[in-house]
C-alpha positions in Angstrom: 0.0 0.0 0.0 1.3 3.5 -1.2 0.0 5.5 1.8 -0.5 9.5 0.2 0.4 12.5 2.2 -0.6 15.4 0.0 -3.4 15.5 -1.6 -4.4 18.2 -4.5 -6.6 19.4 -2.0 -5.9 20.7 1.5 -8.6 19.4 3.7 -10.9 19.9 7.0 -12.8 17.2 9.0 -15.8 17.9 11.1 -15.9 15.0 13.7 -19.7 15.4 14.6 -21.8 16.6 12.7 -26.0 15.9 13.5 -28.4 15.8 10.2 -32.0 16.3 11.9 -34.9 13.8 10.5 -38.2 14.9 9.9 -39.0 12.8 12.3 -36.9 14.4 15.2 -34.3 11.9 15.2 -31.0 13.2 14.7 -28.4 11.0 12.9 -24.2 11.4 13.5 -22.2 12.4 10.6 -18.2 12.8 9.9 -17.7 14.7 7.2 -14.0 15.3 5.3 -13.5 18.5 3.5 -11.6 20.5 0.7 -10.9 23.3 2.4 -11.6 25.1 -0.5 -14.9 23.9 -0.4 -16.0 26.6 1.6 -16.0 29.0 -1.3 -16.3 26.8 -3.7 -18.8 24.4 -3.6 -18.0 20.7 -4.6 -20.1 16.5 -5.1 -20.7 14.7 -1.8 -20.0 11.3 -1.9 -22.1 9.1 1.0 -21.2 6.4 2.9 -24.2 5.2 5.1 -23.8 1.7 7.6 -24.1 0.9 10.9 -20.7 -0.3 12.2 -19.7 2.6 14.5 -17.8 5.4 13.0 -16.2 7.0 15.9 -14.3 3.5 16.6 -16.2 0.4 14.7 -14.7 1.0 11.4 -12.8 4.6 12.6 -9.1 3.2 11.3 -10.7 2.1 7.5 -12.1 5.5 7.4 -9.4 7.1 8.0 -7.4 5.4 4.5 -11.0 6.3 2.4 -12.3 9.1 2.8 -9.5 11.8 3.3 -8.4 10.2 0.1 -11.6 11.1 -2.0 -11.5 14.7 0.0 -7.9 15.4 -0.8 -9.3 14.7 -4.5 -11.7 17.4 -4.2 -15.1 15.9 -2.8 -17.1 16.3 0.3 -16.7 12.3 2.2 -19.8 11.8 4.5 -19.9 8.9 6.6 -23.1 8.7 8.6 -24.0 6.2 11.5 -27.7 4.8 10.5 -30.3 5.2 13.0 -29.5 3.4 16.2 -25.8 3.0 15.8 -23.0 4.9 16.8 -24.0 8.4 17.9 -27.0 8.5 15.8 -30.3 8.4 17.9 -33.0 6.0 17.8 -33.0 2.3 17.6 -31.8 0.0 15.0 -34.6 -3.0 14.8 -33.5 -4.5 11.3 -31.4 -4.6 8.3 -32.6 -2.6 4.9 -35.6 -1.3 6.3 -37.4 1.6 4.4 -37.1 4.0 7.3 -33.2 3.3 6.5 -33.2 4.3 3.1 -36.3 7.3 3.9 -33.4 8.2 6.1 -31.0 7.9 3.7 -33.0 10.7 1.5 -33.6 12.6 3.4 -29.7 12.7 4.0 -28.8 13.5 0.2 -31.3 16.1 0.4 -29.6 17.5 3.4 -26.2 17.4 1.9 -27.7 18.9 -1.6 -28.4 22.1 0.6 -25.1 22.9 2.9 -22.8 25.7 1.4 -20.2 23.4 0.4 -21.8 21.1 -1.6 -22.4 21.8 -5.2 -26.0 19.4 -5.4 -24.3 16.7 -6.9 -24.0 13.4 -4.4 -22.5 9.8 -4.7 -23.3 6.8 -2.7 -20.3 3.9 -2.1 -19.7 1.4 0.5 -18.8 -1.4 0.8 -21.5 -5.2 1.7 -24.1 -3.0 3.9 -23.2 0.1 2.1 -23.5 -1.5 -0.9 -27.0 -2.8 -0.4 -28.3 0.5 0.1 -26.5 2.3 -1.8 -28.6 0.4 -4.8 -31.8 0.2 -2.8 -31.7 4.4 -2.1 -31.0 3.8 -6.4 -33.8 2.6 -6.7 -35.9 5.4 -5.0 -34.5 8.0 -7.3 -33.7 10.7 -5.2 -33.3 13.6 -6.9 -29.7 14.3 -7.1 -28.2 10.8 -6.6 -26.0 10.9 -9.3 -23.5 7.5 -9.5 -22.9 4.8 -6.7 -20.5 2.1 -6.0 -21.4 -0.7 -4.5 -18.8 -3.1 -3.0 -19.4 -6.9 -2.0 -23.3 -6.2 -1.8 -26.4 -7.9 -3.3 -29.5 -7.2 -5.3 -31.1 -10.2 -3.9 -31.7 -10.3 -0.1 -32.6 -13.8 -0.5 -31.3 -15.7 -3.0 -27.8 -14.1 -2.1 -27.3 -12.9 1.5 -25.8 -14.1 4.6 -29.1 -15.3 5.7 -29.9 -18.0 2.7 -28.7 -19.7 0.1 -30.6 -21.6 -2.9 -33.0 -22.2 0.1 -31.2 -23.4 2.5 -30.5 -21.4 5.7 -27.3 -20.7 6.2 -24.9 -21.4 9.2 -23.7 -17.2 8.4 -27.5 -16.3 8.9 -26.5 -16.9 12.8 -23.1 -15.7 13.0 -24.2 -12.5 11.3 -27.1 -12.0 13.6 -25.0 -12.3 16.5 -22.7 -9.8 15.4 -25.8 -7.7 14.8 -26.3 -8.6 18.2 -23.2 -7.5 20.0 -22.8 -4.2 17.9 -26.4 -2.8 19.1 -26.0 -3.4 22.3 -23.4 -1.0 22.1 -23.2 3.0 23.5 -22.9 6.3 21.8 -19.8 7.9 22.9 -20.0 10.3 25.7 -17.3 12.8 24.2 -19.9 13.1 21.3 -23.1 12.9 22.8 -23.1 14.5 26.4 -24.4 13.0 28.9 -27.6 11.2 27.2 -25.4 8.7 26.5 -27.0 6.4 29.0 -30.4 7.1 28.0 -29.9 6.1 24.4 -27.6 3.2 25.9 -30.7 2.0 27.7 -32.7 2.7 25.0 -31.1 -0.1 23.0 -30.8 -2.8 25.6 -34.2 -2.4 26.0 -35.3 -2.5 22.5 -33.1 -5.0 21.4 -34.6 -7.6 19.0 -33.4 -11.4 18.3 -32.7 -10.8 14.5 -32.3 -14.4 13.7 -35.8 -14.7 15.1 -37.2 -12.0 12.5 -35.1 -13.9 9.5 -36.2 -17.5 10.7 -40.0 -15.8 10.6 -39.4 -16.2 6.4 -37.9 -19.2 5.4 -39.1 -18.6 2.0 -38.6 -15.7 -0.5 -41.7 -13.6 0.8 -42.3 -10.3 0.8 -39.9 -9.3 3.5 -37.2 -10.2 1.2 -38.6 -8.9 -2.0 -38.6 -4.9 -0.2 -34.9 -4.0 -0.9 -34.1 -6.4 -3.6 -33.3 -4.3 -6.3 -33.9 -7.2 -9.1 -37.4 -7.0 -8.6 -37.3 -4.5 -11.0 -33.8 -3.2 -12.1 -35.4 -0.4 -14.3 -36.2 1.4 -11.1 -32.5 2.4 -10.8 -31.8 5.3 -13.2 -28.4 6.1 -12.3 -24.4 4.8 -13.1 -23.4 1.6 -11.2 -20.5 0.4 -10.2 -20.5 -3.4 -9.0 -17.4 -4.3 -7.4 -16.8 -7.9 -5.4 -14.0 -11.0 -5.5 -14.3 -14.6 -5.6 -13.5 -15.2 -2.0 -16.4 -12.8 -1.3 -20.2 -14.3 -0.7 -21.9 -11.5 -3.0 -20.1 -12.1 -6.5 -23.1 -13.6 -8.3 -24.7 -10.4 -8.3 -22.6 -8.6 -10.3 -23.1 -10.7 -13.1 -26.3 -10.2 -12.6 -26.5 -6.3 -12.2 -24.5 -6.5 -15.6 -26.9 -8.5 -17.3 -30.1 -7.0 -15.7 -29.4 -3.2 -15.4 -29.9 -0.6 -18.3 -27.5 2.1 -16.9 -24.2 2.8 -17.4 -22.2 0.5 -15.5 -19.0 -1.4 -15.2 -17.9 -4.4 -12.7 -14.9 -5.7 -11.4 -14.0 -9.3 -9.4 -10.8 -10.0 -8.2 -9.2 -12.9 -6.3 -10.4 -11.0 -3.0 -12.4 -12.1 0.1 -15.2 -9.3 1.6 -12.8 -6.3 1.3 -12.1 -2.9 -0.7 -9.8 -4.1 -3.4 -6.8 -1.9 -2.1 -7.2 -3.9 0.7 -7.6 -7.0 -1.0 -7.1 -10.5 0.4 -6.2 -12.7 -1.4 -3.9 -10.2 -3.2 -3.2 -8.6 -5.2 -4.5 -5.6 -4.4 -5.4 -3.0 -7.0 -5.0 0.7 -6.8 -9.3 0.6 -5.8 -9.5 4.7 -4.6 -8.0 6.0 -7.8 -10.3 3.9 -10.0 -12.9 5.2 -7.5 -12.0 9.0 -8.0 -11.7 8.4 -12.0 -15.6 7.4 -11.8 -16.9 10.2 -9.9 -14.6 12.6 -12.1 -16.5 11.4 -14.4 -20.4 11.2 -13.4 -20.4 13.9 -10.9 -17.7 16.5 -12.2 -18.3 15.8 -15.6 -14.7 15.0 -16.4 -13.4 13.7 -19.9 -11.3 10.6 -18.8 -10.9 7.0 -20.0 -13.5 5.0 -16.9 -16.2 4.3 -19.6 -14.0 3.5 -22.5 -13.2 0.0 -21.4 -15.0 -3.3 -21.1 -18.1 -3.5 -19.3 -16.6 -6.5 -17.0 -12.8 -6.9 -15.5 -12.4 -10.5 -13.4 -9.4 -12.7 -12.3 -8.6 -15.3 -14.2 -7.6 -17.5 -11.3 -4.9 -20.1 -11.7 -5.0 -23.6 -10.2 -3.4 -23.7 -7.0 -3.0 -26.3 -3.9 -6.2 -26.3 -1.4 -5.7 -24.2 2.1 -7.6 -22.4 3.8 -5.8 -18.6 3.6 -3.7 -17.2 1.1 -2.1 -13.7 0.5 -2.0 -14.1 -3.2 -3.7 -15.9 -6.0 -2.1 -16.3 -9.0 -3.6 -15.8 -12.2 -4.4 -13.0 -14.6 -6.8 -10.0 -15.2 -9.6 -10.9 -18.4 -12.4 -8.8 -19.9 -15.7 -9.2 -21.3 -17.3 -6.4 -23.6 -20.8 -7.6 -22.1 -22.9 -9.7 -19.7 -23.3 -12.3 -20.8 -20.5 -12.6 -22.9 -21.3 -14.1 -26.2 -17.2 -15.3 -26.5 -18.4 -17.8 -23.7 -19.6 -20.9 -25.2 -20.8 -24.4 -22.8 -19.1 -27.6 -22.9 -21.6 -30.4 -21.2 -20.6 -33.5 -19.3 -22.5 -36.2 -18.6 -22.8 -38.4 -15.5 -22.1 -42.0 -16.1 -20.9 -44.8 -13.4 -17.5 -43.9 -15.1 -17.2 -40.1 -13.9 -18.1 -36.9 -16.6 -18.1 -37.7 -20.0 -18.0 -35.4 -22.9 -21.9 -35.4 -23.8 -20.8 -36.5 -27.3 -19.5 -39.8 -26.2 -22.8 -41.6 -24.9 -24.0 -43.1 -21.5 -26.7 -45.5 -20.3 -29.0 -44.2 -17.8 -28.3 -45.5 -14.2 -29.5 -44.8 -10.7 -26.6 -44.1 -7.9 -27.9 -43.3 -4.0 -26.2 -42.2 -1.0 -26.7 -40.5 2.1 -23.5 -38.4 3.5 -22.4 -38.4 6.9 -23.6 -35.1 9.0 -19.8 -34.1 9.4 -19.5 -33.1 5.5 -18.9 -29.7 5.6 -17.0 -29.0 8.3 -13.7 -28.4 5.7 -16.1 -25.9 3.3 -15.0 -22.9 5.0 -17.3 -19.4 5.4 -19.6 -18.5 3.1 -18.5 -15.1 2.7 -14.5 -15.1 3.7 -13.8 -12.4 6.0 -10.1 -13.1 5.7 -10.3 -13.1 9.2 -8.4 -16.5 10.1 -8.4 -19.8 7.6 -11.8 -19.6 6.6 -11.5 -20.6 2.9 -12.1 -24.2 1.8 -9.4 -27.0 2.7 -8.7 -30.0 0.6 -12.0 -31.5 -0.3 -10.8 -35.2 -0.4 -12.2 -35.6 3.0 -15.4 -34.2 2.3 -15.5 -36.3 -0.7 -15.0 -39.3 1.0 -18.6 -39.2 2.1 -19.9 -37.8 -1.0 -21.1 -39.6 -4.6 -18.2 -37.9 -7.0 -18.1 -38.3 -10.7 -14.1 -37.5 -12.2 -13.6 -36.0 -15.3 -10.6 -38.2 -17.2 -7.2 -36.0 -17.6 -7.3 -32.2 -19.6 -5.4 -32.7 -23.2 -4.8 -29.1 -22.8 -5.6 -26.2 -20.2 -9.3 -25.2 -19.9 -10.2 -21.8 -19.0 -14.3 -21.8 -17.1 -15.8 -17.8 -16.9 -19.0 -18.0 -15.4 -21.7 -20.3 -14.1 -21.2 -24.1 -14.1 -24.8 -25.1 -14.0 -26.1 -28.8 -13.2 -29.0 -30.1 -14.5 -30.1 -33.0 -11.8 -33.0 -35.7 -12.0 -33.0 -37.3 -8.7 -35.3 -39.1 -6.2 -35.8 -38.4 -2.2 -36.3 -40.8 0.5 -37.7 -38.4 2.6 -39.9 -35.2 1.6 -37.3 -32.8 2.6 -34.3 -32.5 1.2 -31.0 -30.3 0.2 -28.5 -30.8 -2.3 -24.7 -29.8 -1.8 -22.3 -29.5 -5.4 -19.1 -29.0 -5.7 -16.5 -28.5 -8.3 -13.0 -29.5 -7.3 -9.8 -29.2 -9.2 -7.8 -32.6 -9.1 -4.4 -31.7 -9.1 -1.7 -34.5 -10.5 -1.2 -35.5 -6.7 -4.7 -36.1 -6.0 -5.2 -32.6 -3.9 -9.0 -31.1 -4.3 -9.0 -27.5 -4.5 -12.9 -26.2 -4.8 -13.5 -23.9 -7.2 -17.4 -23.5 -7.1 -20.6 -24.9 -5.1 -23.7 -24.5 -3.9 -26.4 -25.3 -1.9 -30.1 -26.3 -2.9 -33.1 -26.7 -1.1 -34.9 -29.7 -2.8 -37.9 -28.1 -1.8 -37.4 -25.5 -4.0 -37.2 -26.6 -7.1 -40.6 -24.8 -8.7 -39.2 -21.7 -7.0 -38.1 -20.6 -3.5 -41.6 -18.4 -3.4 -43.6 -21.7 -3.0 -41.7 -24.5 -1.5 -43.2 -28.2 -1.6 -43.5 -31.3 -0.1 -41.0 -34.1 -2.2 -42.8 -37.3 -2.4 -40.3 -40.0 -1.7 -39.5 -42.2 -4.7 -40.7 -40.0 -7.4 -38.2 -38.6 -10.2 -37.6 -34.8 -10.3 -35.6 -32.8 -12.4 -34.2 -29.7 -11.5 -31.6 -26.7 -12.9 -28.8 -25.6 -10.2 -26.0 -22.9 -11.1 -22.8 -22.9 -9.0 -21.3 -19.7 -8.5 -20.4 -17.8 -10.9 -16.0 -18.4 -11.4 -13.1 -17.9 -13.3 -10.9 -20.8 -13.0 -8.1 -22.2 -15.4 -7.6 -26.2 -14.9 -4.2 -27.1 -16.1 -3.7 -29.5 -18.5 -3.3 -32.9 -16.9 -5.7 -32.1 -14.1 -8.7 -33.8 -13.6 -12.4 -31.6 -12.2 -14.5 -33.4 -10.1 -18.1 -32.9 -9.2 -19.2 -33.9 -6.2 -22.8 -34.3 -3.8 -23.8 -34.3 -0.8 -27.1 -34.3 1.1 -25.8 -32.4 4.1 -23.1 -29.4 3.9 -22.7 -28.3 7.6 -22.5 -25.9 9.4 -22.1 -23.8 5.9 -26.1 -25.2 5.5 -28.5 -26.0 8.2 -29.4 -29.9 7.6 -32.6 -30.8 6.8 -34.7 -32.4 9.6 -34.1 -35.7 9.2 -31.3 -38.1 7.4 -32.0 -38.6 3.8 -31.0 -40.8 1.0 -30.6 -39.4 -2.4 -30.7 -41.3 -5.7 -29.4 -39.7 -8.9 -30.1 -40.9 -12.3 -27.2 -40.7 -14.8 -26.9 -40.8 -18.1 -29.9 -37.6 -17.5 -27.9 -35.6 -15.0 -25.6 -33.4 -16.9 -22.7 -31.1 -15.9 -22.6 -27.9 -18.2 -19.3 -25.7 -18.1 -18.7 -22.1 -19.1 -15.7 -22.5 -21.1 -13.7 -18.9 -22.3 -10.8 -19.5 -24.7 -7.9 -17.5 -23.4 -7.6 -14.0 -25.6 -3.6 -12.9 -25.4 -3.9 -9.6 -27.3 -6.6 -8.8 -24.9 -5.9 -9.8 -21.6 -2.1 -8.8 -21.6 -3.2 -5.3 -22.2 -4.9 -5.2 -18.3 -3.3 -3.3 -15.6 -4.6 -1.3 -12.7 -2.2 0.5 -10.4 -0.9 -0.3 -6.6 -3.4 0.4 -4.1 -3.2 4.1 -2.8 -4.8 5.0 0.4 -4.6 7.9 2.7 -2.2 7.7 6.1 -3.5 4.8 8.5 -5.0 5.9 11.9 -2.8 5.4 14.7 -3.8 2.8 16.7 -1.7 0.5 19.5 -2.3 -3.2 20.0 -2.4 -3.5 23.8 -3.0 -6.8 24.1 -2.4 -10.0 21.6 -4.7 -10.7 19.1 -5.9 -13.8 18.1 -8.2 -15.9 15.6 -8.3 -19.6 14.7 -10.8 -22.6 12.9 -10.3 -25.7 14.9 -11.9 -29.1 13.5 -12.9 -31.4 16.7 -14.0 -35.0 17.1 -14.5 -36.9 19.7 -14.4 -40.2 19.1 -15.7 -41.4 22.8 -19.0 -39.6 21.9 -18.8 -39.0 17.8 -18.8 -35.5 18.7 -18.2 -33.3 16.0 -17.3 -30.0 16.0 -16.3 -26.9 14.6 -14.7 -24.1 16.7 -14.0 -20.6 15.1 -12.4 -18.2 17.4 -11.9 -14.2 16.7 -10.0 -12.6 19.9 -8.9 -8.7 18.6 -7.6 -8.1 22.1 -7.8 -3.9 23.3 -6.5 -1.7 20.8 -6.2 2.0 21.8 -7.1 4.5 19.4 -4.7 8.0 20.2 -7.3 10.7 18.3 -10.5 9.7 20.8 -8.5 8.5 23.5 -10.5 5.6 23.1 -9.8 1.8 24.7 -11.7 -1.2 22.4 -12.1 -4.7 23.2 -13.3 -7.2 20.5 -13.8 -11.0 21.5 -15.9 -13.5 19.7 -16.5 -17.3 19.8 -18.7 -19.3 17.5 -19.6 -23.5 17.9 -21.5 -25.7 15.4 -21.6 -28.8 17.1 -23.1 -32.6 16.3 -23.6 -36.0 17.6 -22.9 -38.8 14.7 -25.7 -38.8 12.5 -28.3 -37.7 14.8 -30.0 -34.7 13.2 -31.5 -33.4 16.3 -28.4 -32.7 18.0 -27.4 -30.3 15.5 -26.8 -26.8 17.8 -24.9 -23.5 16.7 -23.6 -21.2 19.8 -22.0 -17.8 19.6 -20.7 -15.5 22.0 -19.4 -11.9 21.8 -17.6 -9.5 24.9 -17.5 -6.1 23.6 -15.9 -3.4 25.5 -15.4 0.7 25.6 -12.6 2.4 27.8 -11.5 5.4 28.9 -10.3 7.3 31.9 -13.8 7.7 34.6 -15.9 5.8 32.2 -16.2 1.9 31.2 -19.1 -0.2 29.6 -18.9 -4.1 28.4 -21.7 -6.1 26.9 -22.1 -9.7 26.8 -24.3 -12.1 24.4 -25.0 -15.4 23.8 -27.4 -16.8 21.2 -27.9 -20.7 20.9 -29.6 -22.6 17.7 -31.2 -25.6 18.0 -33.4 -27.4 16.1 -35.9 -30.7 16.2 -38.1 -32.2 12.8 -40.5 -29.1 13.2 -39.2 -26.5 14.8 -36.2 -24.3 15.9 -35.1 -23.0 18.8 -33.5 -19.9 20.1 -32.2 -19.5 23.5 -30.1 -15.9 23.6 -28.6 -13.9 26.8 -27.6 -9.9 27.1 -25.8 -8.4 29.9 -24.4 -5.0 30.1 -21.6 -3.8 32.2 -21.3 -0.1 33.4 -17.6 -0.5 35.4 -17.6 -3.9 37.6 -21.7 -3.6 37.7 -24.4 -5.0 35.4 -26.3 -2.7 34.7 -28.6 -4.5 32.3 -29.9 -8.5 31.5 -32.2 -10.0 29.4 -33.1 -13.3 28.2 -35.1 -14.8 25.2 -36.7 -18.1 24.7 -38.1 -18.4 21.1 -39.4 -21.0 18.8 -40.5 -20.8 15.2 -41.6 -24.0 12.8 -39.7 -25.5 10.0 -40.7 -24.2 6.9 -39.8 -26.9 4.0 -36.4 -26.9 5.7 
């Protein structure tokens, strides 16, 4: 990272600024300035999410958005209601009242002295979202966004589920919800009502796994924010921006393909970061890309942004399985379009002997299996955080418990861009039932290296809007993409595809243990194959990553994170462990002491569906000289044939006393799940 000094701008920072509501709530801004800006008035650029800006994400800040106000914009970064300093209480994700908020916000910043009515929107997975959900309200003067690692499909592609299945994330990520809410406004900022609206949100605290396990199925609380109900409704420039490590990468094809607008994407090798801060490297110079498209769509600068292709990815090269890397090799590729029409499909068919070209012919057979519970626990996160080894580990383990159909060696290298789809017929032994696929690449030594998956709910198959009962026995057929990729197999290596009937903890199992039959000879495997382009793809740069200078911040205590794999084989216990210990870090500029420290468990006994249990816990603290406040949670998932379970625990801390406690015993039905 090339960390910039001087900027062509000199600039100012107001630390607290409060933008008043209609509604009488008043929400916390920090706002970055040119200087200049006071006489001559200049775009805002808006970054709106709920992670605490006066610590939570106070040392990212600091390398973003002095950057775009050194290059001459006003950087807003605003707490949404219920977080940080803002007032009220935060109940939900992607609610309308967030984005009415978020309005009324551009309208505010449209009137101040220093801003010239033009306004931007980026951010980054939450910011993303509703940075193309506020799109899609049209407010006047919303010129351009950027949207990073987000989704225009709260339920086919979110933390919460996935192809219908509910994922293991949709836990985690409420119980980091959780912990952040229960969190204060800073004294130093807000006087002393700081208690008050600490109090305020203990007491309305909600369980948010509760609210997403209330819609198992794609309802109408899912369809309000999902911006591909109807992509017309976004009128201005988009910029998608995700990496293949990252949970959210399927919708930028799909933005591409469904949007009207002017727009460009780019995937790299990264997990859920800004790509100059990308991990897996390598990073890219991100912030002067950034500044290049709001040159161009809110100053109105002449400048080479649109000129390109529509769509720049990573060709990613094959590479040993484990579960962190800092770099992945490969190579940067374009497409003019989504879809490409220089992408053509290849299809395989399943046969008792692996994938076979579908010219070469295969009888139809019928193969069944039922995979132990414990598949899964090498998958890795569903969105990598790069926050410990959380990608996918060699998948011959997994595999062991899986049916797996080998392709024979590659003649030659072969380049996939796109969506490896399956096309299944299959029968159930049991009416419920999910589906876990996997594409591996079989290196000359035997190691599995997944490149794609997914997850289905069987249920689903006419739609995840109106699930149904499987009848046991009878033949289905059913269409499943794997994640979109870009993946070179060498020449030599062999790709495998691989199922399983229970992926966890990535995927909640289904309620009871089921045996799966697949017919061959009609199952078919269908690639997206891209012939390499040298002329093209040689010609593909982008800069090192730039960023303004980092906060300074000490370590006072270690850090620590780690995935641990445990079985024990007295009970047939198995169990995942993921640990995330940040220690206390002192930030200098707020005088500010934070403690981060979380623990998560997704535990099961044998192949006894009922024991299946996920447990989190976070500490959170906030220090200072005379003042000191910790919160503890809990939240344990549990589940029987019909129902699931919530069990969850708060306790605040104001110095050595609690201060606060509350406890929550919740059920809700299975829903086709």
């Amino acid at each position: 990272m090339n960390f910039v000094y001087e900027f062509p701008h000199e600039i100012t920072v107001d630390e607290h600024i409060e933008i008043p509501m209609k509604d009488g709530v008043k929400l916390s801004a920090r706002i970055w300035r040119p200087k200049s800006s006071n006489t001559n008035p200049v775009p805002a650029i808006l970054e709106y999410i709920p992670y605490r800006k006066r610590d939570g994400t106070r040392s990212r800040d600091a390398l973003n958005h002095p950057y775009f106000a050194g290059h001459g914009y006003i950087s807003v970064r605003v707490d949404i209601r219920g977080s940080g300093e803002s007032e009220g209480v935060l109940t939900d994700e992607y609610t309308k009242q967030e984005q009415d908020d978020a309005i009324e916000i551009i309208e505010w910043l449209q009137h101040q002295p220093w801003c010239n009515g033009k306004v931007g929107m980026f951010g980054i997975s939450w910011g993303g979202f509703n940075g193309l959900q506020v799109a899609a309200r049209q407010p006047p003067g919303l010129d351009a966004i950027i949207a990073v690692c987000a989704t225009d499909d709260r339920y086919l592609d979110d933390v919460h589920y996935m192809g219908g299945c509910l994922l293991g994330d949709n836990l985690s990520w409420a119980s980091t919800m959780f912990a952040f809410n229960s969190l204060p406004p800073d004294p130093h900022i807000v006087g002393d009502k700081w208690r008050k609206m600490w109090f305020e949100r203990l007491e309305n605290s909600s369980i948010w796994v509760y609210n997403w396990l209330r819609h198992q199925r794609r309802d109408n609380y899912w369809k309000q924010g999902s911006v591909c109900e109807d992509y017309s409704k976004i009128t201005c420039p988009v910029m998608a921006v995700s990496g293949w490590a990252d949970g959210y990468s399927n919708a930028v094809f799909r933005l591409m393909s469904g949007l009207s607008v002017p727009r460009i994407a780019l995937i790299g090798p990264w997990s859920h970061k800004y790509p100059h801060l990308g991990v897996p490297g390598p990073a890219i110079g991100f912030l002067q890309y950034a500044v290049q498209w709001w040159d161009y769509w809110l100053k109105g600068k002449q400048n080479s942004i649109m000129n390109g292709p529509m769509l720049y990815a990573w060709m990613q090269d094959s590479i040993p399985p484990y579960t962190s890397y800092e770099h992945r090799p490969g190579r940067w590729v374009s497409e003019e379009r989504w879809p490409s029409p220089k992408i053509y499909e290849k299809t395989y068919t399943l046969s008792d002997n692996g994938l076979l070209p579908e010219k070469h012919p295969a009888a139809e057979g019928a193969l069944s299996f039922e995979s132990l519970l414990s598949v899964g626990l090498f998958a890795g996160k569903w969105c990598s955080y790069s926050a410990g080894p959380d990608l996918p580990y060699d998948q011959r383990e997994e595999d062991g418990s899986a049916l797996t159909f080998d392709s024979g060696p590659l003649r030659s290298n072969m380049e996939i861009f796109g969506s490896p789809v399956v096309e299944l017929e299959f029968a159930s032994s049991r009416p419920v039932a999910m589906i876990a696929i996997r594409l591996s690449d079989i290196s000359l030594d035997g190691k599995a290296t997944r490149v794609t998956y997914s997850v289905f709910n069987l249920n689903h198959l006419n739609g995840h809007e109106h699930p149904v009962m499987l009848k046991p026995g009878k033949r289905y057929r059913v269409r499943i993409p794997l994640n979109e990729v870009a993946q070179v197999f060498p020449k030599g290596h062999r790709f495998r595809l691989s199922f399983s009937n229970s992926y966890w903890p990535l995927a909640w199992p289904p309620p009871e243990p089921v045996t799966l039959t697949i017919f061959t000879g009609a199952s078919k495997l269908i690639m997206p194959i891209r012939k390499p382009r040298p002329d093209e793809d040689q010609l593909i740069t982008f800069p090192e990553p730039e960023s303004a200078v980092p906060l300074r911040e000490e370590q006072l205590t270690s850090a620590y994170s780690n995935w641990r794999v445990v079985r024990d084989l007295a009970t047939e216990e198995t169990a995942l462990e993921v640990i995330h210990d940040q220690g206390i870090k002192h930030i200098d500029e707020v005088d500010l002491k934070i403690k981060t420290k979380s623990w998560e468990r997704y535990s099961a006994f044998g192949n006894d569906y009922d024991s299946v249990r996920g447990e989190t816990y976070w500490e959170r603290g906030l220090y200072r000289e005379n003042w000191s406040v910790m919160t503890q949670t809990q939240t344990l998932l549990t589940s029987n044939k019909g129902n699931f379970f919530i069990h969850a625990d708060l306790d605040a801390y104001e110095g050595e006393r609690r201060v606060f406690c509350r406890s929550w015993e919740l059920e809700m039905p299975r829903d086709h799940i």
